[in-house]
C-alpha positions as CSV (number, residue, x, y, z in Angstrom):
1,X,32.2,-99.3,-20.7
2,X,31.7,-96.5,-17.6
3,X,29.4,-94.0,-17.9
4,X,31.8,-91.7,-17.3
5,X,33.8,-93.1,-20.3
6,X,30.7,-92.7,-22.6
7,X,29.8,-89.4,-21.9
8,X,33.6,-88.4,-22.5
9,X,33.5,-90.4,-26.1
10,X,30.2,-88.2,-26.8
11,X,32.2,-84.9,-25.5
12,X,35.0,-85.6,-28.0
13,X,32.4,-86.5,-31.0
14,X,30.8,-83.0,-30.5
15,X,34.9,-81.4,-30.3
16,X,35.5,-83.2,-33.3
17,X,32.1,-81.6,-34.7
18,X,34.0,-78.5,-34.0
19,X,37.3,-79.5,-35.7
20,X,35.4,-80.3,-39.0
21,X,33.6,-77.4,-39.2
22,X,36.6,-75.1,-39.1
23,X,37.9,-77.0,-42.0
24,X,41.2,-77.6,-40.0
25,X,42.2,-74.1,-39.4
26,X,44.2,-74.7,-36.5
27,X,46.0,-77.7,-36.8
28,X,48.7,-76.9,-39.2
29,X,51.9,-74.6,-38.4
30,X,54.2,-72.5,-40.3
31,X,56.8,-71.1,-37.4
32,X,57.2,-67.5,-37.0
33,X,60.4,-66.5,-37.7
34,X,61.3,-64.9,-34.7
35,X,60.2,-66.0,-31.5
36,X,59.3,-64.0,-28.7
37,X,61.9,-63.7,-25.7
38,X,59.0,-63.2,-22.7
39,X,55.6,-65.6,-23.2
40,X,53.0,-63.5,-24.8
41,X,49.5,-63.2,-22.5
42,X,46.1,-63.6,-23.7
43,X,43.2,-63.1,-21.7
44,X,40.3,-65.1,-23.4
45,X,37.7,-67.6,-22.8
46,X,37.5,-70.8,-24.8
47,X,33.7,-70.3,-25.8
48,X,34.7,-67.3,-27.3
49,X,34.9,-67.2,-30.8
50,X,36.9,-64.6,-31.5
51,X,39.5,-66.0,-29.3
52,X,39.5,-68.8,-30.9
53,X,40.6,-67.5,-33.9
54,X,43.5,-65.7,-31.8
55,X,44.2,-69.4,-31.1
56,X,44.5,-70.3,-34.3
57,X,46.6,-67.8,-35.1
58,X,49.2,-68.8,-32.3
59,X,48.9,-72.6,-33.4
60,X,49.6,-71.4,-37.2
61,X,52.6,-69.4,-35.9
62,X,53.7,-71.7,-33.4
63,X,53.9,-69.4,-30.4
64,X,53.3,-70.1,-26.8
65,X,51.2,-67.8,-24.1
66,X,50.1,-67.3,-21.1
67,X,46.4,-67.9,-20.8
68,X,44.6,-66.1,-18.4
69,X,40.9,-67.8,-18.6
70,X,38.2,-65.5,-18.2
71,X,35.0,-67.5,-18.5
72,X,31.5,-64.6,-17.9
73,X,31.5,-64.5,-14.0
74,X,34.8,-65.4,-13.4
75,X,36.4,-63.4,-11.2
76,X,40.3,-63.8,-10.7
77,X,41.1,-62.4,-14.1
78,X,38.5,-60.4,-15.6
79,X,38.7,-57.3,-13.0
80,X,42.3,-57.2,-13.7
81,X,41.4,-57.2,-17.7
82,X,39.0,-54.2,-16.9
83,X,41.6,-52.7,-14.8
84,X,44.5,-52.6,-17.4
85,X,42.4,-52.7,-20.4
86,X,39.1,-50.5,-19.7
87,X,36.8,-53.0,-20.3
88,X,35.4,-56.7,-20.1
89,X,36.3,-57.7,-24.2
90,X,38.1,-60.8,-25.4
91,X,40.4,-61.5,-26.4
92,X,43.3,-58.8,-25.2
93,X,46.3,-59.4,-25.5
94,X,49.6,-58.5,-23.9
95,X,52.6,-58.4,-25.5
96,X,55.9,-57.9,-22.8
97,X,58.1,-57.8,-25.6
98,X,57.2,-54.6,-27.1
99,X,55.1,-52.7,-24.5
100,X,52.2,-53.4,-27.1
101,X,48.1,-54.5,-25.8
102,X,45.2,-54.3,-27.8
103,X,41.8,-55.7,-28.0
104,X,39.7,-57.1,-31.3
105,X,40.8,-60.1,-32.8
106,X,42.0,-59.1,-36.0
107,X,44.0,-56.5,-35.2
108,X,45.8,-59.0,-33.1
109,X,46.2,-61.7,-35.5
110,X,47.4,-59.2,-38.3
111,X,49.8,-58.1,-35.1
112,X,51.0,-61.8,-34.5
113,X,51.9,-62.7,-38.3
114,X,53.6,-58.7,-38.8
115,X,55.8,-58.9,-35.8
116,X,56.6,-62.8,-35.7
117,X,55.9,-64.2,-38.5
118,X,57.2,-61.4,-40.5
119,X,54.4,-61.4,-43.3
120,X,51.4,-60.5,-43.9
121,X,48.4,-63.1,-42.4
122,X,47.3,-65.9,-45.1
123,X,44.6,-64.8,-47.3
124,X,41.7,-66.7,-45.4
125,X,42.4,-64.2,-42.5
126,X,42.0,-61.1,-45.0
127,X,38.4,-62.1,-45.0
128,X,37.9,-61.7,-41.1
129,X,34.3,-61.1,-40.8
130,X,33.5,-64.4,-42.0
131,X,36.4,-66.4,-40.5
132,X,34.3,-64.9,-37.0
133,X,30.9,-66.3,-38.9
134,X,32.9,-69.4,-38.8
135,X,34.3,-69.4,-35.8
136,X,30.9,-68.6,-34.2
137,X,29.0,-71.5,-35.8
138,X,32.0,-74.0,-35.0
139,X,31.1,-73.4,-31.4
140,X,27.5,-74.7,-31.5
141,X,28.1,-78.5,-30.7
142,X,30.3,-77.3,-28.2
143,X,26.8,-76.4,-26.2
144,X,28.4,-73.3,-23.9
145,X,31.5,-75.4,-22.8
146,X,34.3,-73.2,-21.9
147,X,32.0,-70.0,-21.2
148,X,30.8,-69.8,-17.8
149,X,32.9,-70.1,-14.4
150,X,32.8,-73.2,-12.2
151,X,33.6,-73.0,-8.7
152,X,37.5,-74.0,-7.8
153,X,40.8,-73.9,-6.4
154,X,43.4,-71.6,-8.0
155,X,46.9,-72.8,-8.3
156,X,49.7,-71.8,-7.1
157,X,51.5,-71.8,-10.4
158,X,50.5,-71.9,-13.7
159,X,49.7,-75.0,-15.3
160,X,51.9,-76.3,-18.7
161,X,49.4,-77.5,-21.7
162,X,51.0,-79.0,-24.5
163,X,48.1,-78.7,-27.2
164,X,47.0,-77.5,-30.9
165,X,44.1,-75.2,-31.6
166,X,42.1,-77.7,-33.3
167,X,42.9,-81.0,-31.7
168,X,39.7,-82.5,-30.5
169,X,40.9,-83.9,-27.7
170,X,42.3,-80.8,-26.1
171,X,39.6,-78.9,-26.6
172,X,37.7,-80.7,-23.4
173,X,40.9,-79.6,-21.4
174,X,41.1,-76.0,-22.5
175,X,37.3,-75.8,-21.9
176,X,37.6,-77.1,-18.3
177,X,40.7,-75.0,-17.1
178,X,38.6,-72.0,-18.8
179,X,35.5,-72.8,-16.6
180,X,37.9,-73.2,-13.7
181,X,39.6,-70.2,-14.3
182,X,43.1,-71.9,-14.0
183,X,46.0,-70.3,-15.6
184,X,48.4,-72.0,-18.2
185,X,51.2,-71.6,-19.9
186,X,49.7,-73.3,-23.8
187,X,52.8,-75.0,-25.4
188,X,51.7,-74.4,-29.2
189,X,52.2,-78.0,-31.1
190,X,50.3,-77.8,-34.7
191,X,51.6,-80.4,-37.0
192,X,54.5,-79.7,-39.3
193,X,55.4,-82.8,-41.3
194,X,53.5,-85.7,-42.7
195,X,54.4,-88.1,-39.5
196,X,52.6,-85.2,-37.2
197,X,49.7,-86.6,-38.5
198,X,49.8,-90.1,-38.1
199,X,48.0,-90.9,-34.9
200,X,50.6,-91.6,-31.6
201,X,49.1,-95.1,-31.4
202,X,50.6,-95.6,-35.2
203,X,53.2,-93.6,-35.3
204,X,55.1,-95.5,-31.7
205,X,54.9,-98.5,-34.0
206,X,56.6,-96.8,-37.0
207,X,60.2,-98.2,-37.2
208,X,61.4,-94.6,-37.8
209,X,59.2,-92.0,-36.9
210,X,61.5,-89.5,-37.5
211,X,62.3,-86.1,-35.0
212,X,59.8,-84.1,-34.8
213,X,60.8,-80.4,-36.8
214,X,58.9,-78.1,-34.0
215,X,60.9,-76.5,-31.1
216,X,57.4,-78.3,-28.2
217,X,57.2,-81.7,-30.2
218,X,60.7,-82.0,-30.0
219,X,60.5,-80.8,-26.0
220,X,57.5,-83.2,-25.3
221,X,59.1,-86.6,-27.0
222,X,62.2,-85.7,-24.6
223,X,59.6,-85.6,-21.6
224,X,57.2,-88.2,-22.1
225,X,58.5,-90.6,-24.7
226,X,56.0,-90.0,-27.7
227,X,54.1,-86.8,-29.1
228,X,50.6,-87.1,-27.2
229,X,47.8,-84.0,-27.8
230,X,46.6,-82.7,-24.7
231,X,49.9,-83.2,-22.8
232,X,49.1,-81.9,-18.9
233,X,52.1,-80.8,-16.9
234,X,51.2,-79.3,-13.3
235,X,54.2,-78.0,-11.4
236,X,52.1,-77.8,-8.1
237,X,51.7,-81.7,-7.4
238,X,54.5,-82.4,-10.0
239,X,51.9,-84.6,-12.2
240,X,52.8,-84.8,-15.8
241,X,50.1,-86.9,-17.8
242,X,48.8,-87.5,-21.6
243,X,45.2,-88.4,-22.5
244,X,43.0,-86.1,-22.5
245,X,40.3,-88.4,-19.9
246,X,43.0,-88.9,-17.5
247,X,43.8,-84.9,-17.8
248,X,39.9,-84.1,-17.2
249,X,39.6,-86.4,-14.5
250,X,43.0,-84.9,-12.6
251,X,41.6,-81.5,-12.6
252,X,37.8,-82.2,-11.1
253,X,39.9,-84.3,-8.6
254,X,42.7,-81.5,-7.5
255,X,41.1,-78.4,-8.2
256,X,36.9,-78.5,-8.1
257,X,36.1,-76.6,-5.4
């Protein structure tokens, strides 16, 4: 086995560190009932732990966004935060569809279940302040990944990340488009229905697998044969590619600067 491969192993252990100690927030979805016409934006960086509960949020929901990553001393999204918001907090976020931005993540998780999901946020999110204790301490093996900027090339269009909050594999990938400031469009994917949890590996082997019940799992077994979390798409080179290695290794190689 590669170095390279062994410190990747050892970067997934410490994601899945992560996974456990949110107790699977994250991972499961409930659909809104309506669906927003224009992508909602969210600038946020993946360190963050209030935006990760944002993230949650969107993964419990089922609802896609535009991710502007603004890791501390980025510069391509931040002053353009500050500019439209007043200030460098995260997350903020932007909702075309009703004219609506705000900061804090509460108020925009209560926002996300109200409007979309048309009731009121689970009872775990009533109890915000600690859900942020928890979110705070789930980011510890995580050692600063996903916080500070790293020198590289900005795309010409956003990329197309077929993920779930909690998935430890597509954490490494969030973290490293974060650090490289690299817009994406995030294609929500939590699991719905008892096969979404079987891994891929098992499931192709399954005789009947069944269709997938979500609106991206469906749109991602079209595209690449089999429901694979982190699922890259990069309209700029035309690359399309599962695992979340390969993804890591793609983006050092076409955008480090």
């Amino acid at each position: 086995m590669s170095r390279h491969s062994v410190v990747h192993r050892v970067n997934v252990a410490s994601s899945l560190a992560s996974t456990l100690i949110r107790v699977g927030q994250g991972i499961a979805t409930n659909p809104a009932r309506v669906k927003p016409e224009e992508l909602l934006e969210l600038y946020e960086f993946e360190g963050c732990p209030y935006c990760r509960l944002v993230r949650e949020a969107l993964t419990m929901l089922d609802l896609d966004a535009r991710i502007y990553p603004c890791p501390k001393g980025g510069e391509r999204f931040r002053p353009a935060l500050v500019e439209r918001g007043g200030k460098a907090q995260f997350p903020y976020l932007v909702d075309p569809n009703t004219g609506r931005e705000m900061y804090e993540s509460a108020d925009i998780v209560r926002y996300l279940f109200e409007t979309y999901g048309r009731r009121k946020p689970p009872l775990h999110w009533r109890a915000m302040f600690l859900q942020q204790i928890g979110s705070g301490i789930a980011g510890i093996p995580r050692l600063g990944a996903g916080v500070r900027v790293r020198p590289s090339k900005a795309p010409a269009k956003p990329l197309e990340l077929y993920s779930f909050e909690s998935s430890p594999f597509a954490r490494p990938v969030r973290e490293l488009l974060c650090e490289m400031e690299i817009p994406y469009i995030l294609r929500s994917c939590g699991r719905s229905k008892v096969t979404d949890w079987v891994p891929p590996i098992v499931r192709d082997r399954l005789s009947s697998p069944g269709e997938p019940v979500t609106e991206n799992r469906r749109a991602l077994l079209e595209r690449a044969g089999r429901v694979s979390i982190p699922y890259l798409v990069d309209p700029n080179t035309g690359a399309e590619m599962a695992e979340s290695e390969h993804i890591l290794f793609y983006l050092k190689s076409h955008y480090a600067a």
